[in-house]
C-alpha angles and dihedrals in degrees: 000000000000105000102211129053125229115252130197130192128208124178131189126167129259108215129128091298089054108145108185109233118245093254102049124113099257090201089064115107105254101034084051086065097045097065123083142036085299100053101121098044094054091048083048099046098037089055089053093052091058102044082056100054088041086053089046095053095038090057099148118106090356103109093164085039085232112107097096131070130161137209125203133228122208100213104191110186120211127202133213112193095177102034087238102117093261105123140187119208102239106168150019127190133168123234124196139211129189124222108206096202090194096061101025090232121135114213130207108239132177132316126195099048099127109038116188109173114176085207087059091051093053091044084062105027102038118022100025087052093049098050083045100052112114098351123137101221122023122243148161131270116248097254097010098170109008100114090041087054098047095048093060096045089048088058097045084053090051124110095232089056081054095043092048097033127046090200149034117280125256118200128187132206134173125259121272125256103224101050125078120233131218119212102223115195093244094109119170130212092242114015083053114218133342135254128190117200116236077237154349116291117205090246080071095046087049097053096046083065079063096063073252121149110192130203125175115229126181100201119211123293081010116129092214152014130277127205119236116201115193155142117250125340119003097188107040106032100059120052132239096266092044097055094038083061092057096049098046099053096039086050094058085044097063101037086067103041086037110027091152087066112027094034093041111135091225120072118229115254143191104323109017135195114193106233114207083180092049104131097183093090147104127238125208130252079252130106123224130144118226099193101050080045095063084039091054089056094051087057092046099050089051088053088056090057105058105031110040107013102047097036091055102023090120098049094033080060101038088056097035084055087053095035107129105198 
């Protein structure tokens, strides 16, 4: 059995003539916008937003707040299980560059930022239903996330990661809902200060499986915390402008998708409890529908299922058995 599976890597950019491919995960962030009558105003808007914010952060030697821009890159991440060309789509993740209009340079930034995984659709909304439905007490499926986890690091292992980025993802999330948040007195230039959680969620557990670390960080002039998910050092292996394009473009992301938390009129403070039901907040000027998005992940976990789970269920085991991390 050939141990390693065969990725590909396609990348289109998302700007104001974005088009989501037919086989992107229309719940994901960016493809969500790109749907309806107001399709091109929300791409626009929501580029402008984060220009802004990335202007705002990057401040030095920015008096017009106006020297930055960033463009955005879709990487969608093929897999091919039997090395015979037929492939699934497993993940798709967001890279940014910077464009330093004062010196006409473009920077890499971050990949990674926004993460959508069908495989991670089917763990919660399908398995983890399954194992849940008319139990008494919830609990966790022996293994939940372990194939997912070692798929992705699989893929950041890969050559052609190597090959495509010179350096390690960071992805961002917002804070849960049901956890409380301290505010520490580590607080960064540029990631803004530090909160720790009264305790582990699943979505951690789930991304440790990853190879993933986590730390909560509210930047500066920000109402709440994000979740940064990363290897090795957040804060001394990107630089200021790299992370600056993450938050900046996470940010505007969840001011859109929750707004309840990220938009709120009241900043968090010492000890914080995100709030989904908070009405003292403010929306965007962007469309995006919340209920046909939890519907979306239903149908694709159920894809997944068929069509990449059960097809491949006996190889999928036999290598995550074998996997070395």
């Amino acid at each position: 059995m050939n141990k390693d599976f065969t990725f590909t890597i396609r990348s289109i950019c998302f700007d104001e003539n974005y088009h989501p491919a037919d086989n992107t995960r229309i719940t994901t962030n960016f493809a969500n916008l790109a749907r309806g009558s107001y399709r091109q105003a929300n791409l626009r808007n929501t580029l402008k937003m984060i220009d802004n914010r990335f202007n705002a952060l990057a401040h030095w030697d920015n008096p017009k707040g106006e020297r930055y821009s960033v463009e955005l890159d879709i990487i969608s991440v093929d897999i091919d299980i039997e090395g015979s060309g037929q492939t699934f789509p497993s993940i798709e993740i967001l890279k940014t560059n910077i464009v330093d209009h004062k010196t006409n340079q473009r920077i890499a930034g971050i990949v990674g930022n926004n993460f959508s995984s069908y495989v991670r659709d089917y763990d919660f909304s399908v398995l983890l239903q399954a194992h849940n439905k008319n139990q008494p007490k919830f609990s966790i499926p022996d293994n939940f996330g372990e194939l997912h986890g070692k798929l992705f690091q699989s893929f950041v292992n890969s050559n052609i990661y190597k090959q495509n980025f010179n350096k390690p993802p960071v992805i961002c999330l917002s804070v849960s809902d049901n956890k409380t948040y301290h505010q520490t007195e580590n607080n960064h230039p540029v990631l803004g200060v530090e909160y720790q959680p009264n305790e582990s969620s699943l979505t951690e557990q789930y991304f440790k499986k990853m190879g993933l670390q986590v730390r909560y960080f509210m930047p500066p002039n920000s109402v709440a915390p994000l979740a940064f998910y990363f290897f090795g050092d957040l804060l001394n292996d990107y630089t200021s402008l790299e992370l600056i394009s993450t938050i900046s473009t996470m940010e505007t992301f969840q001011k859109i998708y929750r707004p309840e938390i990220y938009n709120a009129n009241a900043v968090a403070g010492k000890c914080y409890q995100p709030n989904l039901q908070n009405l003292d907040h403010s929306l965007t000027q962007i469309v995006y529908d919340r209920e046909e998005r939890g519907q979306l992940a239903n149908e694709q976990a159920k894809f997944t299922e068929e069509h990449f789970i059960k097809p491949y269920q006996a190889v999928l085991e036999q290598w995550s058995a074998s996997y070395a991390q």
